[in-house]
N, C-alpha and C positions, 0 to 999 in steps of 0.2 A: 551474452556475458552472464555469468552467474555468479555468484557471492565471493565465492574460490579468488575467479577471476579480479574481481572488481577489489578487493583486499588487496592483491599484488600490486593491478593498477595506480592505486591508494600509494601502497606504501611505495613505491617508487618514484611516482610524482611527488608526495612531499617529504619522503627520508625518514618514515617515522616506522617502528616495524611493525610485521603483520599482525600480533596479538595486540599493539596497541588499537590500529584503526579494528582491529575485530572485535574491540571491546566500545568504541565508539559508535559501531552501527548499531551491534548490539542494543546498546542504552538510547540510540535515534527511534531505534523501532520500535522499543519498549514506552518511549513518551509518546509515539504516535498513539502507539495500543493505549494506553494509559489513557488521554484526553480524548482517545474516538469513542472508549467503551462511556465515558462520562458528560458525552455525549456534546462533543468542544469539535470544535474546526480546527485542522493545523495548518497554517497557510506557510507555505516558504517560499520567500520571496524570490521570484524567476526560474522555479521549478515547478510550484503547483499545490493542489489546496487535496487534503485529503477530509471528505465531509461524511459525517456517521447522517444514515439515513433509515427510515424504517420501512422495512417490505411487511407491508398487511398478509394477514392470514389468504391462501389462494386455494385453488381447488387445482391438482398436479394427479400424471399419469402414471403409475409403474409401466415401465416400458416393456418389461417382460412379460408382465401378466396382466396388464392392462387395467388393471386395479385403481380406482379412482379413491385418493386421498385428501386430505385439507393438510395443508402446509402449515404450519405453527406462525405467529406473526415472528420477525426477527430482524435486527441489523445488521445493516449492510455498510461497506467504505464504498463510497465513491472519491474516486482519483478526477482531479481536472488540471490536465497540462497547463503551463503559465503561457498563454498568446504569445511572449518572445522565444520561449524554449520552442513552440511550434514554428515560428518563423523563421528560425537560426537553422530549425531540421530540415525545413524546404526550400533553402537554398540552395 
């Protein structure tokens, strides 16, 4: 399902139209970004916890020419599913 998709789904389950929930993802993701760049946890409840983390500087290969470089240190999102959202999907 893709964004497209998941807009339609939205507005038909709860009657509201596409430009509105497209404006509500929109501003979900933007608070995500927002508190992950500032370096916050967003946890939603029975969905999952979206956590800023920092990857260290590494040593990495160009895979075409085999070029060995150092990575810049940088963050990263880690996603972790909510334990009931897993166990609802392996039913």
């Amino acid at each position: 399902m893709n964004k497209s998709q998941l807009i339609e789904e939205l507005s038909n389950r709860v009657g509201n139209d596409k430009e509105e929930i497209r404006y509500i993802l929109e501003e979900l993701n933007n608070i995500i970004l927002e508190k992950t760049r500032a370096g916050e946890k967003v946890c939603i409840q029975g969905f999952g916890v979206y956590t800023p983390r920092l990857q260290t500087s590494r040593l990495a290969r160009n895979p075409k020419s085999g070029e060995t470089l150092m990575l810049i240190p940088r963050t990263i999102v880690h996603f972790k599913c909510a334990p009931n959202l897993v166990k609802e999907i392996n039913k």
